[in-house]
C-alpha positions as CSV (number, residue, x, y, z in Angstrom):
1,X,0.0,0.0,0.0
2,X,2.7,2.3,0.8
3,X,4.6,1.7,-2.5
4,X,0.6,2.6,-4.4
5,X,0.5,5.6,-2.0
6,X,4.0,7.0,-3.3
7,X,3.6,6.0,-6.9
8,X,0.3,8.1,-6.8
9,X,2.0,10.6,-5.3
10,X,5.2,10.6,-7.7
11,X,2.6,10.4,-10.4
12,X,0.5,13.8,-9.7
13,X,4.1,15.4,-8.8
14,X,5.2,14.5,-12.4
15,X,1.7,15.8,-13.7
16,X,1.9,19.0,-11.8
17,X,5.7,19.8,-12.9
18,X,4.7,19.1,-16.6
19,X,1.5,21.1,-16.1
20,X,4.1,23.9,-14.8
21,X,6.1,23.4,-17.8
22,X,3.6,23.7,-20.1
23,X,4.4,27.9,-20.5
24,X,3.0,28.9,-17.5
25,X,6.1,30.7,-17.2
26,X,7.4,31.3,-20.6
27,X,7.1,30.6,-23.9
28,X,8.8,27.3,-25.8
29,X,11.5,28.3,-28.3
30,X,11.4,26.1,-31.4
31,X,14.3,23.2,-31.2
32,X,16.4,23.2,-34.1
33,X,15.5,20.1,-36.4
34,X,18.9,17.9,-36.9
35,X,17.5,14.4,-37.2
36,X,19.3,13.6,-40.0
37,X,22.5,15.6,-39.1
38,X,24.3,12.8,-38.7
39,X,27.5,15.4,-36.9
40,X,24.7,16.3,-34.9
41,X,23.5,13.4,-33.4
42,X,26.8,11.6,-32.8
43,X,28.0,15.2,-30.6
44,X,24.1,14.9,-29.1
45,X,25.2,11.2,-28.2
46,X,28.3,12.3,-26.8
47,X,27.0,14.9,-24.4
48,X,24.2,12.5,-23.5
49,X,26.7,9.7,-22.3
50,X,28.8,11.9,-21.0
51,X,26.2,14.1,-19.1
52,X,22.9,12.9,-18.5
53,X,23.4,9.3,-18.5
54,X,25.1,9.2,-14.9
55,X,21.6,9.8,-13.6
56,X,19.1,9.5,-16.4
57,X,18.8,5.7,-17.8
58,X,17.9,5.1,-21.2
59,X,16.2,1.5,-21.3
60,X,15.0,1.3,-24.5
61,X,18.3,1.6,-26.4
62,X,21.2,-0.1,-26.5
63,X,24.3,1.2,-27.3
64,X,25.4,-0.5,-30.1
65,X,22.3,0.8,-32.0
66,X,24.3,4.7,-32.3
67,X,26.1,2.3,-35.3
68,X,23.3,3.5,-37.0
69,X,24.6,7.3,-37.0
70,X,27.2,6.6,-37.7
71,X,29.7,5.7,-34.4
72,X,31.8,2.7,-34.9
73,X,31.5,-0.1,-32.4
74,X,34.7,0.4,-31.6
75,X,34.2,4.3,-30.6
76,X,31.4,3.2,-29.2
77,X,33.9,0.6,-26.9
78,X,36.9,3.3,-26.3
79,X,34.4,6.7,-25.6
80,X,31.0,6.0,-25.1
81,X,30.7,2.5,-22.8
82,X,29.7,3.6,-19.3
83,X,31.7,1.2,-16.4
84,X,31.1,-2.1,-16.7
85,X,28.3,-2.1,-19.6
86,X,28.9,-4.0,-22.8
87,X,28.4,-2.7,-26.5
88,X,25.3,-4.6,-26.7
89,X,23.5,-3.8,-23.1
90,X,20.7,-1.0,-22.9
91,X,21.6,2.3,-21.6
92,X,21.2,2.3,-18.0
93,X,22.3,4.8,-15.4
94,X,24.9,3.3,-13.0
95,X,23.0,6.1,-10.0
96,X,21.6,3.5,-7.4
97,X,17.6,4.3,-7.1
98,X,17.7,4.9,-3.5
99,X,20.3,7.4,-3.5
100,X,18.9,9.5,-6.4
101,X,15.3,9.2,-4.3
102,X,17.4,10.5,-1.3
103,X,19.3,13.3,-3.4
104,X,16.8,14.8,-5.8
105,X,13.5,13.7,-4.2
106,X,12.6,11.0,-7.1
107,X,14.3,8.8,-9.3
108,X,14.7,10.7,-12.6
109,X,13.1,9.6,-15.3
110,X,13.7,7.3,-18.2
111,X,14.8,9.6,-20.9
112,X,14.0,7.1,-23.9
113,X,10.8,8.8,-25.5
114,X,11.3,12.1,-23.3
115,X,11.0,14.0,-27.0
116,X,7.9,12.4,-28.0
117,X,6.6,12.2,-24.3
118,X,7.0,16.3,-23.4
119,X,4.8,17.3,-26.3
120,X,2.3,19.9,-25.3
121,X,0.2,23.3,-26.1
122,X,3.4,25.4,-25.8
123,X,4.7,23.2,-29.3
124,X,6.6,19.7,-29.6
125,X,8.7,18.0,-27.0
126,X,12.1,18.8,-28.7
127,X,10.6,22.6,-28.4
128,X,10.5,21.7,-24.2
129,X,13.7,20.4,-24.1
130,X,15.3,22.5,-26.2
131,X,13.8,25.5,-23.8
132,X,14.2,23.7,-20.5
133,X,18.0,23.0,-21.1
134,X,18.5,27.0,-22.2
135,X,16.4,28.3,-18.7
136,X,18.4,27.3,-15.8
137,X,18.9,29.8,-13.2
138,X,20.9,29.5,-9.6
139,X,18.1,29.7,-6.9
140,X,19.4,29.3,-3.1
141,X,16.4,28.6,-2.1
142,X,15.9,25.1,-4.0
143,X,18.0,21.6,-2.5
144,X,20.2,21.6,-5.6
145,X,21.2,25.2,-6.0
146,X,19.1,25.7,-9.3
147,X,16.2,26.2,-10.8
148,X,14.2,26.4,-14.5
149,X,11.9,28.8,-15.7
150,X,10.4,26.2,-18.0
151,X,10.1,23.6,-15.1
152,X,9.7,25.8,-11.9
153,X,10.9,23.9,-8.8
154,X,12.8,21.0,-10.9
155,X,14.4,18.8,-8.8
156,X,17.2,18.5,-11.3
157,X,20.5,20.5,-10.9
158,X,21.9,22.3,-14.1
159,X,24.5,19.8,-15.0
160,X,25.9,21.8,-18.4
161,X,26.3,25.0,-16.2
162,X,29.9,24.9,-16.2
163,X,29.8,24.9,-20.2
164,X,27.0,27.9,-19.9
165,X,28.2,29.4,-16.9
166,X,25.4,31.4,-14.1
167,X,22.8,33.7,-15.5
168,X,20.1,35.5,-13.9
169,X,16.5,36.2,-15.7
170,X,15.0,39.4,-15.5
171,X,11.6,40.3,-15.1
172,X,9.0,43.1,-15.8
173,X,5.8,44.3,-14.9
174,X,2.9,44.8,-18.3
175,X,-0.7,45.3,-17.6
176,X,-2.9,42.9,-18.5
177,X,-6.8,43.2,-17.8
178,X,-5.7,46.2,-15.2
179,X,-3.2,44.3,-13.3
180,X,0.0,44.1,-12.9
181,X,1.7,40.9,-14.4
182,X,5.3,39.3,-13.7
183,X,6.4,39.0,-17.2
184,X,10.3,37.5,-18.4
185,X,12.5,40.1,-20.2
186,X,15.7,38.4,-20.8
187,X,18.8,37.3,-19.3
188,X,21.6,38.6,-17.5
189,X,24.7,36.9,-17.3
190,X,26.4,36.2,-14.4
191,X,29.5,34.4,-14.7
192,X,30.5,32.8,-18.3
193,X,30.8,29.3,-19.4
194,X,33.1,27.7,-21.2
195,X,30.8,27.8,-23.8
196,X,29.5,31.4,-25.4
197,X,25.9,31.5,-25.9
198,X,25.6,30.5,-29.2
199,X,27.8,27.8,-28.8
200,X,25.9,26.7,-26.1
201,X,22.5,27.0,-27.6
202,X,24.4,24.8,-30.3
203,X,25.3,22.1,-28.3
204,X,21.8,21.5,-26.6
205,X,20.3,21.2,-30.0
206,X,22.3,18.5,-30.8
207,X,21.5,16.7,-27.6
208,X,17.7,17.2,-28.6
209,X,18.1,16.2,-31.9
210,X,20.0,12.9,-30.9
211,X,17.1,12.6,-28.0
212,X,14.4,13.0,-31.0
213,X,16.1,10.3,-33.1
214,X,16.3,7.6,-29.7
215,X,12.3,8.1,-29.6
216,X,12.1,6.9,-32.7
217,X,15.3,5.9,-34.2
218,X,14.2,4.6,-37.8
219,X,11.5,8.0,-38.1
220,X,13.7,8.8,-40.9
221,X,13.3,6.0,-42.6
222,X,9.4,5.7,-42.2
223,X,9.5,8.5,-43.5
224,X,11.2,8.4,-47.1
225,X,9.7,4.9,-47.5
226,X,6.3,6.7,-46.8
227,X,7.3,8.6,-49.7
228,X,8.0,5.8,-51.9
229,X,4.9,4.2,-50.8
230,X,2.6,7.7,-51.7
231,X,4.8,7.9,-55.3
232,X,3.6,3.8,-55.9
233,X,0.0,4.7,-54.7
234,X,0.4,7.7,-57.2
235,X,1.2,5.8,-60.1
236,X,-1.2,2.6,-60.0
237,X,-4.0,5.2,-59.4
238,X,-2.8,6.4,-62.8
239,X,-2.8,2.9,-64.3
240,X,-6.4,2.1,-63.0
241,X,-8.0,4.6,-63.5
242,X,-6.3,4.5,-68.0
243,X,-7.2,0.3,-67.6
244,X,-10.8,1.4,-65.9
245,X,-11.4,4.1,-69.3
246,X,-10.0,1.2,-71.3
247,X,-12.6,-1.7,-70.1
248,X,-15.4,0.4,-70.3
249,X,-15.3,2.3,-73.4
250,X,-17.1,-0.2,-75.6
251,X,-19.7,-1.1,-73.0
252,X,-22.7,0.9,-74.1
């Protein structure tokens, strides 16, 4: 019953953060599309492995499927491998579950589908990610230092600040039916990165190009044989409908 009681409870947390997320705050920026930017989506791998994987797990892909952008097995073996995991295994996060609970409040999430699963009124998931990555702020107030203006209260510390460095958003007041309303202006910048911003904004496309492609890894490929498919469909509609005039144009 207990284990019901704080699944329920993890459940309407996760519901009420992406309900928070959903531009309550701000609005999404659109995510660069780099699905089939093959450059892309090995650096997106590489910042993934290197970065998120430590604590987010990836169960639904294995590692020797990033073959298919283009990574050799053998990079995949000499940069990519986490400790102890073979080529073959599924990417999972070596952070024991009860020390992440104790840390961050929850386990964090599978990160598999996180691109298809983030989708919302404010545009696509990629558009989420691609915002939520770009929109981390220090806050003392919060356990982990941080906090995100497209996921207020995130549990989640900003673990690409050292390649962004600290900023600090800035807000203004705008009337809006009589009142005054909090309203995001911009960004001031603290301390920099190692990264400048465009570089930066850069880099976190790639990551959520490569996470678009692990939601769907052979979308590319549906898609140009969906084109092939429509182009055959095309051209038999042609040939019935000339064999169709044919049979019928001595029937009286």
């Amino acid at each position: 019953m207990k284990k019901l009681i704080l699944t329920v409870m993890l459940a309407l947390g996760v519901a009420a953060g992406a309900q928070a997320a959903g531009g309550n705050e701000i609005a999404w920026d659109k995510a660069p599309s780099r699905t089939n930017d093959l450059p892309a989506l090995q650096n997106g791998a590489k910042l993934f492995v290197n970065y998120c994987l430590n604590c987010h797990s990836a169960a639904f892909m294995r590692f020797n499927r990033l073959q298919d952008i283009g990574i050799s097995e053998q990079q995949i073996k000499d940069n990519l491998l986490t400790v102890s995991a073979k080529v073959g295994d599924n990417m999972v996060a070596p952070l024991d579950p009860k020390e992440a609970k104790e840390w961050f409040g929850g386990v964090p999430p599978d990160l598999t589908l996180i691109a298809r699963s983030r989708s919302g009124h404010g545009g696509t998931g990629a558009d989420y990610l691609y915002t939520y990555m770009r929109t981390f702020y220090r806050d003392a107030e919060r356990p982990t230092g941080w906090n995100n203006l497209a996921f207020p209260n995130v549990g989640m510390p900003h673990v690409f600040w050292e390649l962004q460095g600290e900023r600090e958003p800035q807000f203004g007041t705008e009337k809006a039916h009589g009142q005054d309303v909090k309203v995001f202006k911009g960004w001031k910048q603290v301390s920099p990165g190692t990264m400048t911003p465009l570089q930066y904004d850069e880099a976190v496309g790639d990551l959520v190009g490569y996470l678009q492609w692990m939601a769907e890894p052979v979308q590319n490929q549906r898609v140009r044989i969906g084109a092939w498919v429509l182009l055959f469909l095309g051209i038999l509609l042609v040939i019935v409908w000339r064999l169709n005039a044919a049979f019928w144009k001595n029937v009286h």
